[in-house]
N, C-alpha and C positions, 0 to 999 in steps of 0.2 A: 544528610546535609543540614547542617545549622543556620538558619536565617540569619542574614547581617540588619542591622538597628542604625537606623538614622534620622536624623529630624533633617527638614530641606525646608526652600525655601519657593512655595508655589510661584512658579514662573509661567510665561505664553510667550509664543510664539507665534505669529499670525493668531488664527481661533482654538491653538492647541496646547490648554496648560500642560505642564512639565515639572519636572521635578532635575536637576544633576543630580547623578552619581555619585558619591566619594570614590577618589583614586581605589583606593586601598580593597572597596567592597569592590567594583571594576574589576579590579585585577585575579581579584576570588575568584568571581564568577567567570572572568575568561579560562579560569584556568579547567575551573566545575566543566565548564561547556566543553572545552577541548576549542574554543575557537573567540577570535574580536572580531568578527566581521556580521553585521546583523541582516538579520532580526537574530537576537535571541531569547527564546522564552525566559523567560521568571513568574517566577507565582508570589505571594506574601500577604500584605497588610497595609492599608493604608488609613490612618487614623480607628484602626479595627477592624475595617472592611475586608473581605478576602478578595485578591485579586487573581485572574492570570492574565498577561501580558509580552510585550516583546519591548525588551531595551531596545532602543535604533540608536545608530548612531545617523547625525544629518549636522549640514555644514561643521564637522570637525571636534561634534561634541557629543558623547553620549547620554541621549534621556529617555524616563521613564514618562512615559506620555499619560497624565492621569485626566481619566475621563467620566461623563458621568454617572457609572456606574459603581466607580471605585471613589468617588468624591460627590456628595451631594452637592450640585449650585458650583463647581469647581471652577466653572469660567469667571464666579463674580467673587470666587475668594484669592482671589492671585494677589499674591503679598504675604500671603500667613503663612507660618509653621505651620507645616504637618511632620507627623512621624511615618515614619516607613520603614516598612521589616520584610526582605526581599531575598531570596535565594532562587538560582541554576533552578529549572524546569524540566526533569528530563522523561515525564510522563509524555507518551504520543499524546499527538493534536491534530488527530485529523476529523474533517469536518465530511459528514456526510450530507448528501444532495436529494433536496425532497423529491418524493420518486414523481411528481406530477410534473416537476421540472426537466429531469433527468427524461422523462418519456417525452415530453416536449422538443425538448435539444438532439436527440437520438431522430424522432421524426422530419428532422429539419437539413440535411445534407450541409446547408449551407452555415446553418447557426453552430450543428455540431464540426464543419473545419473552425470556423471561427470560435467557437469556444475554446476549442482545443488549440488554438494559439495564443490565446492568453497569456498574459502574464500569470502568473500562480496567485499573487496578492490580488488581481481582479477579478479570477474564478472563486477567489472565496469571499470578496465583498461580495460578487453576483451570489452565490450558495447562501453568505448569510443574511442575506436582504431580505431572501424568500422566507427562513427559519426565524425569524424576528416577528412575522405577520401572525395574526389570530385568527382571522375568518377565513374560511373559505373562499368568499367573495374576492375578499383581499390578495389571495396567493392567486388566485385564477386571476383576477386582473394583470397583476404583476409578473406572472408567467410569461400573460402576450406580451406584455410591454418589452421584456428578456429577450425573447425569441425575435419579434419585429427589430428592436437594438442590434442583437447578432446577427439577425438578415441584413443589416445595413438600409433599412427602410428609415429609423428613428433613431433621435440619439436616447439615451438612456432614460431619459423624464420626458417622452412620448412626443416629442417634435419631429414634425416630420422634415427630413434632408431632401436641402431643395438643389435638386443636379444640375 
């Protein structure tokens, strides 16, 4: 699959710059994917950077949410061209769960129902929260904070729920 080229026009939306689609690249890609209903992976380029990503579609429009990994400073350049070179993603993407995590959740009856009702998009902000950390210190704090969350002790940034 050959990357589609386009230059846009850095946009936000609340604190999320963006980029629109052209129709025509759109219609490619729904057709690469087999599907128009999102998330759909894409992978590419964004002013050179390599990206992977999910087109979403939200309030009735599809966009490429660029963030700052794929755009340096990208919240304080909204206004500029950028180029962007984007093709269909059809490599797996699954995300694996740091085992000090995963033995945390499993020990926990309560956290592992409630993990496991999740939504899929919040089991993998909670998975990549943990995989994002450096120190040791860091993921073992961050663990408990997880667990007590999914016990319904805390909400997610360690406040405690007053009943």
């Amino acid at each position: 699959m050959e990357n589609s080229k386009f230059t846009a026009k850095l946009e936000i939306i609340g604190i999320n710059p963006f980029v629109f689609i052209p129709d025509e690249i759109l219609n490619k890609i729904f057709k690469q994917s087999g599907k128009n209903k999102s998330p759909i992976p894409v992978k590419g380029f964004v002013n050179g950077q390599e990206f992977r990503q999910n087109l979403m579609k939200y309030l009735g429009e599809w966009r490429l949410y660029i963030n700052l990994k794929m755009l340096k400073n990208s919240p304080k350049r909204i206004g500029e061209l950028i180029e962007v070179s984007i093709v269909f993603d059809n490599t797996e993407r699954c995300l694996t769960i740091h085992p000090d995590l995963d033995k945390a959740i499993k020990e926990s009856a309560v956290a592992l129902k409630n993990f496991e009702n999740l939504i899929p998009s919040r089991k993998s902000e909670l998975i990549r929260y943990i995989d994002h950390l450096k120190t040791e210190a860091a993921i073992k704090k961050n663990i408990e904070k997880i667990i007590s969350h999914l016990e319904g002790k805390t909400d997610f940034f360690g406040k405690t729920i007053n009943n």
